[in-house]
C-alpha positions as CSV (number, residue, x, y, z in Angstrom):
1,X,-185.2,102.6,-6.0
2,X,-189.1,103.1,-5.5
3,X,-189.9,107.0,-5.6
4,X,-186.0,107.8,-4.8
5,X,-183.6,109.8,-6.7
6,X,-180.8,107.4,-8.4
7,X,-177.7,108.4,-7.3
8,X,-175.2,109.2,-10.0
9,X,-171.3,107.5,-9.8
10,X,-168.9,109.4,-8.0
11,X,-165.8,109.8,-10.5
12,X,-162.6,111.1,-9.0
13,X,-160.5,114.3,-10.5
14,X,-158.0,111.8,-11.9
15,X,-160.5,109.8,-14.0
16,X,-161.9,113.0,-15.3
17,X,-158.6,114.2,-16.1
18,X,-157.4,111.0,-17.7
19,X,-161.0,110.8,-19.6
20,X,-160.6,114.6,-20.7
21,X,-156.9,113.9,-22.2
22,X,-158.1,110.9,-23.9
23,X,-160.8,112.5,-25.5
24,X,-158.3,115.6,-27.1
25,X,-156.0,112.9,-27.9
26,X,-157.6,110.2,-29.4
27,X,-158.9,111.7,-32.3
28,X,-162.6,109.8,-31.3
29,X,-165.4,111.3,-30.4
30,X,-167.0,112.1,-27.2
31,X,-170.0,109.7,-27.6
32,X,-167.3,107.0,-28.9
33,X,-164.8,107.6,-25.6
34,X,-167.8,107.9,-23.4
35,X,-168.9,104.0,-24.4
36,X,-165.4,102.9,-24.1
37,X,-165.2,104.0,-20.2
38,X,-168.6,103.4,-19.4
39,X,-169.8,107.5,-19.0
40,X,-172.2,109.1,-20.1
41,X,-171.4,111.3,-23.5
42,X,-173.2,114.5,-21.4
43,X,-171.0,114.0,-18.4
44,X,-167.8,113.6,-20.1
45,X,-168.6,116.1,-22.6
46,X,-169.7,118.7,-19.6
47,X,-165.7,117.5,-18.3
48,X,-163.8,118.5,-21.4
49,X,-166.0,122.3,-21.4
50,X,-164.9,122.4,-17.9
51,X,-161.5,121.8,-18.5
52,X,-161.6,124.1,-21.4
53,X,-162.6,127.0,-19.4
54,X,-160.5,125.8,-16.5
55,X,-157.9,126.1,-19.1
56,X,-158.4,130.3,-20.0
57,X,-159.6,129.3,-23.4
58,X,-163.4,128.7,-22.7
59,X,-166.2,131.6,-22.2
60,X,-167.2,132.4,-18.9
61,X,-170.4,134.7,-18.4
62,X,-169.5,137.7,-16.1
């Protein structure tokens, strides 16, 4: 897309979440579960920190 920003995939809460819990449950890595589902390691390593914190057992800044 000349001189446009590429748009990034639009995943829904329940992929996330199913991506998340196969991630802690697996016993793989990020980077390997990423290349299974077809994600990027950042994004679905920026999911699990989410959920982490989403969780009461990341840090949040105050």
């Amino acid at each position: 897309m000349p001189g446009g920003k590429q748009e990034q995939p639009q995943y829904t809460e329940e992929f996330k979440r199913d991506a998340v819990a196969l991630v802690r449950s697996s016993g793989k890595t990020v980077t390997e579960v990423a290349q299974e589902i077809g994600v990027s390691a950042e994004g679905l390593r920026n999911w699990v920190k989410q959920d982490t914190i989403d969780r009461g057992h990341g840090c949040r800044e105050s």
